[in-house]
Backbone as JSON, one array per atom type, in Angstrom:
{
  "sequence": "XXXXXXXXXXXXXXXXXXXXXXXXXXXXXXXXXXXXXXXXXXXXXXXXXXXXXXXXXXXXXXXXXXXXXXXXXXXXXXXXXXXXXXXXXXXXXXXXXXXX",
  "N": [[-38.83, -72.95, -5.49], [-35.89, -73.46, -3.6], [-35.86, -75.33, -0.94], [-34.59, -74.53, 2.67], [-32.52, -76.61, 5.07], [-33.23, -76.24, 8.55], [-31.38, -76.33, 10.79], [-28.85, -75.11, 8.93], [-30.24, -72.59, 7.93], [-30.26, -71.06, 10.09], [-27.43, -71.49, 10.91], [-27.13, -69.56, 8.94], [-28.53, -67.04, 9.45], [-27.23, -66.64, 11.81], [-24.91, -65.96, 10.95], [-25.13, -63.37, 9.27], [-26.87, -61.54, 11.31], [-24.65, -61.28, 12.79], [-23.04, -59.68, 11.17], [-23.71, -57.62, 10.64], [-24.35, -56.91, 13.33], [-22.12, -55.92, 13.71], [-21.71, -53.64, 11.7], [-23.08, -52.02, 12.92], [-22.32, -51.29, 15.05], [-19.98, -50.16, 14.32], [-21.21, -48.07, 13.28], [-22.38, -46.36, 14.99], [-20.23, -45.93, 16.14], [-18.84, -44.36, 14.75], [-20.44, -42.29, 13.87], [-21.55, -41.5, 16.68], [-19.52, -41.49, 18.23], [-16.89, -40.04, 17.97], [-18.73, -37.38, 18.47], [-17.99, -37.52, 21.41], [-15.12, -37.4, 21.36], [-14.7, -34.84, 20.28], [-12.99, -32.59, 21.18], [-10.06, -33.44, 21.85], [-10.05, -34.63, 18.5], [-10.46, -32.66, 17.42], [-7.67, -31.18, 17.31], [-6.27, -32.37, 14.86], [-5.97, -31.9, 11.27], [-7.97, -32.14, 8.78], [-8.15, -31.79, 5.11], [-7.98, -28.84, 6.18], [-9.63, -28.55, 7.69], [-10.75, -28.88, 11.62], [-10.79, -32.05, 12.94], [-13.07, -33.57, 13.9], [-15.2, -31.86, 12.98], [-15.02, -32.61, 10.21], [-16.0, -35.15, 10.42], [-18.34, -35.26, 11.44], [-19.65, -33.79, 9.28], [-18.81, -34.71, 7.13], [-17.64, -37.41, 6.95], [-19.1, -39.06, 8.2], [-21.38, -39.56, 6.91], [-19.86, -40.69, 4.58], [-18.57, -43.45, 5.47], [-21.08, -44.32, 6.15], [-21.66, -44.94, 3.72], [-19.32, -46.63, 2.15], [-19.89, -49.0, 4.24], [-21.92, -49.71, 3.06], [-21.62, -50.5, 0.88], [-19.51, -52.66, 1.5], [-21.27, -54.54, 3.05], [-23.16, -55.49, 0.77], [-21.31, -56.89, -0.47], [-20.12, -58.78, 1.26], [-22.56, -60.1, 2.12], [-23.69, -61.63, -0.36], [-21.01, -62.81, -0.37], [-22.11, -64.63, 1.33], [-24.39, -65.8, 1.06], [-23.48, -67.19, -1.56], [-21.9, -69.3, 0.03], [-23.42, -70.4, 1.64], [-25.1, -71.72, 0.0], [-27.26, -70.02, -1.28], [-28.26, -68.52, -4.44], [-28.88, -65.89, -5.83], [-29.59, -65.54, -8.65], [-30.1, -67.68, -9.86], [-32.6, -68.11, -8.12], [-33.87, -66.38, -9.2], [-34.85, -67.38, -11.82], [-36.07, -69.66, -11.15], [-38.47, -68.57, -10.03], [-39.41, -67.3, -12.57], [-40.96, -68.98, -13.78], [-41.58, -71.7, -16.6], [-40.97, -70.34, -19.43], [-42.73, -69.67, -23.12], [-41.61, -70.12, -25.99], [-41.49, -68.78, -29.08]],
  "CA": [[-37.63, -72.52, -4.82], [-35.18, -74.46, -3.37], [-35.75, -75.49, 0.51], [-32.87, -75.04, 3.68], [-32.51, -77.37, 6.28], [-33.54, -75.73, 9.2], [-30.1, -75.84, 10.99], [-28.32, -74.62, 8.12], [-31.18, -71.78, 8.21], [-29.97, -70.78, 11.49], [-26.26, -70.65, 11.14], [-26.91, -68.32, 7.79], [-29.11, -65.68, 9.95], [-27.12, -66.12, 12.66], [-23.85, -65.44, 10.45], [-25.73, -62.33, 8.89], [-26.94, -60.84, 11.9], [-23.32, -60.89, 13.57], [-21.95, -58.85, 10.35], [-25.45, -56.63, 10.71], [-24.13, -56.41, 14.57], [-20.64, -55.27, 12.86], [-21.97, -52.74, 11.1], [-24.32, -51.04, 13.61], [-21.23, -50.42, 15.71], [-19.02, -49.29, 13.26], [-21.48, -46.79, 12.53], [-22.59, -45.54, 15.85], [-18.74, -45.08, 16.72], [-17.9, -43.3, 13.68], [-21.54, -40.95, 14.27], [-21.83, -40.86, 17.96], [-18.02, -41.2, 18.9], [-16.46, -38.88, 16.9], [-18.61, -35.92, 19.24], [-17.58, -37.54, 22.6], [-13.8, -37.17, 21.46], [-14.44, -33.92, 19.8], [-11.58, -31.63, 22.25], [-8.72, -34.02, 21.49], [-10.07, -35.03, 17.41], [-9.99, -30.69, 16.98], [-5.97, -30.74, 17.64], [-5.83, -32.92, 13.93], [-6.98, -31.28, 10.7], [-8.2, -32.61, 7.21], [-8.57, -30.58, 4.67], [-8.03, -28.13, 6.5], [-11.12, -28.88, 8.75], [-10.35, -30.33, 12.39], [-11.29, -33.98, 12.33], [-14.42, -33.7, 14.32], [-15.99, -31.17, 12.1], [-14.94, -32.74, 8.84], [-16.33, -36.35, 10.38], [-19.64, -34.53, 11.93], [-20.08, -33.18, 8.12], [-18.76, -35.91, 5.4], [-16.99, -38.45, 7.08], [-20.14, -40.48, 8.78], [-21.85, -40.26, 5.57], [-19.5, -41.66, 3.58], [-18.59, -44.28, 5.95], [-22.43, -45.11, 5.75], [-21.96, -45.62, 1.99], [-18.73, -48.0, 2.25], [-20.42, -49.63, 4.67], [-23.42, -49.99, 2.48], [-21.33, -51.85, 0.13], [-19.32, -53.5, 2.25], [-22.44, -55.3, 3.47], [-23.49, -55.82, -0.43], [-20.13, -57.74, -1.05], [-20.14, -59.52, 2.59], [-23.95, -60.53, 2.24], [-23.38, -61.83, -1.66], [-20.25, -64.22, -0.07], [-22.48, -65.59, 2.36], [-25.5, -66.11, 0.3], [-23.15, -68.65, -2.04], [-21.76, -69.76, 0.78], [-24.98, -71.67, 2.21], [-26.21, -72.37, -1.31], [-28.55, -68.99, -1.75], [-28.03, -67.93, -5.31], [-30.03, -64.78, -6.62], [-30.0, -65.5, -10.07], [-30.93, -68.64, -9.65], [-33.92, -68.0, -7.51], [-34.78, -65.24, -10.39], [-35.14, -68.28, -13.04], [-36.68, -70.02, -10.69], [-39.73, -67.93, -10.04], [-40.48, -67.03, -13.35], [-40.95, -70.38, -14.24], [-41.17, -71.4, -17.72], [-41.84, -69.31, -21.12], [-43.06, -70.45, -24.03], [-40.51, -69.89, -27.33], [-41.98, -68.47, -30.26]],
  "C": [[-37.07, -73.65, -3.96], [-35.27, -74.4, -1.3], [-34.52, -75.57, 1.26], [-33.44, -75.71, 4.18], [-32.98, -75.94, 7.45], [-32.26, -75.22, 10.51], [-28.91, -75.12, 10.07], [-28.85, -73.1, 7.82], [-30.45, -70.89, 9.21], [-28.79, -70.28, 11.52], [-26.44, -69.52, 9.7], [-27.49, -66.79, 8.61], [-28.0, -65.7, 10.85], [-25.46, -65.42, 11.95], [-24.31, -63.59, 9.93], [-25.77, -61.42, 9.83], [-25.42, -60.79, 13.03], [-22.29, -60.19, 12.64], [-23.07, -57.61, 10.61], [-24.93, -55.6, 12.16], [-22.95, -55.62, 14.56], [-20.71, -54.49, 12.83], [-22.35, -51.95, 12.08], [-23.04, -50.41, 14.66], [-20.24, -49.84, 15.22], [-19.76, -48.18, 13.16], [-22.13, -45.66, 13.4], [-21.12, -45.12, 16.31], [-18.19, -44.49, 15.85], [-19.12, -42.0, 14.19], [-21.42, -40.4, 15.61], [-20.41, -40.64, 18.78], [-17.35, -39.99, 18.54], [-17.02, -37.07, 17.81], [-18.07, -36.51, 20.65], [-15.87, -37.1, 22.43], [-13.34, -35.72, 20.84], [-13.06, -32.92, 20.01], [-10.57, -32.38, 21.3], [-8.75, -34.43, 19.49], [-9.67, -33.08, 16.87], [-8.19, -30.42, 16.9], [-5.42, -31.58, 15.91], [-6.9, -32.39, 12.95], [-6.87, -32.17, 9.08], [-8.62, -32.12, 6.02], [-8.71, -28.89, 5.16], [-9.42, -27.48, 7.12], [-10.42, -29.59, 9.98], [-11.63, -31.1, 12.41], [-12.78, -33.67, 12.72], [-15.18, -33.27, 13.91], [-15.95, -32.05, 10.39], [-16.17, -34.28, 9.11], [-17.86, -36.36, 10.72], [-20.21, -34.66, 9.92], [-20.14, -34.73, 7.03], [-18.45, -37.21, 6.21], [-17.94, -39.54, 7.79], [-20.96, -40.8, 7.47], [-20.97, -40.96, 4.81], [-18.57, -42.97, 4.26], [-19.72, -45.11, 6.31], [-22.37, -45.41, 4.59], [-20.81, -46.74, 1.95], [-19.31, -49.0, 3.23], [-21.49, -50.68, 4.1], [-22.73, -51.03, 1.62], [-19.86, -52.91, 0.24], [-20.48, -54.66, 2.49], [-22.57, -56.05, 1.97], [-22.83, -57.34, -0.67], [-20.08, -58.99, 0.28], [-21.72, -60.78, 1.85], [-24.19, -61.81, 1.06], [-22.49, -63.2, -1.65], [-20.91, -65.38, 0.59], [-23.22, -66.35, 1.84], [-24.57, -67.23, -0.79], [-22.48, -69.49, -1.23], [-22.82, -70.91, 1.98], [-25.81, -71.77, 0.99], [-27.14, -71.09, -1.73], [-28.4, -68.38, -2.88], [-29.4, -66.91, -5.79], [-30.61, -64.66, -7.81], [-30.75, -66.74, -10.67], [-32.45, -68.86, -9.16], [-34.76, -67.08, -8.35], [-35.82, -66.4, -11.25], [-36.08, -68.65, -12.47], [-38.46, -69.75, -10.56], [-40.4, -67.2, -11.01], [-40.91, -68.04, -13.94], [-40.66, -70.52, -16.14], [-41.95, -70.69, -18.75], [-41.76, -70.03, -22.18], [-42.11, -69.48, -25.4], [-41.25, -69.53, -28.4], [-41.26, -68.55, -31.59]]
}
């Protein structure tokens, strides 16, 4: 496998964990916000649900799943972005096979 530099190392985690830090608040203010504003989110309805019930029910889960691949697609730019290819590192580690 192919070695980083050790500063180059550094800005990749630290790029990672500041989309990581992204996420984690995106997803406590869609879960945990969502009941502090409950009163005023109840006066708007979706489906004929108000908001705070529909976002309680579906709307944090499936803002945990775009999220999820959000991240995927984010994570994927970064990784060729400092050189980290996946498919590459596949080849890599199975080394070689013999042809019959």
């Amino acid at each position: 496998m192919k070695k980083i530099e050790k500063e180059v190392a550094d800005r990749y985690f630290k790029e990672k964990n500041r989309y990581m830090f992204l996420y984690l608040i995106i997803w406590i203010g869609v879960s945990f916000g969502v009941v502090l504003f409950a009163e005023p989110l109840s006066e708007i309805s979706l489906n004929g649900f108000p908001l705070h019930y529909f976002m309680g029910a579906q709307g944090s889960i499936l803002t945990f799943i775009i999220l999820l691949f959000v991240n995927a697609v984010v994570s994927d730019r970064i990784d060729r972005k400092y050189g980290i290819d996946e498919t590459k590192n596949e080849q890599l580690s199975y080394g070689k096979t013999l042809d019959h």
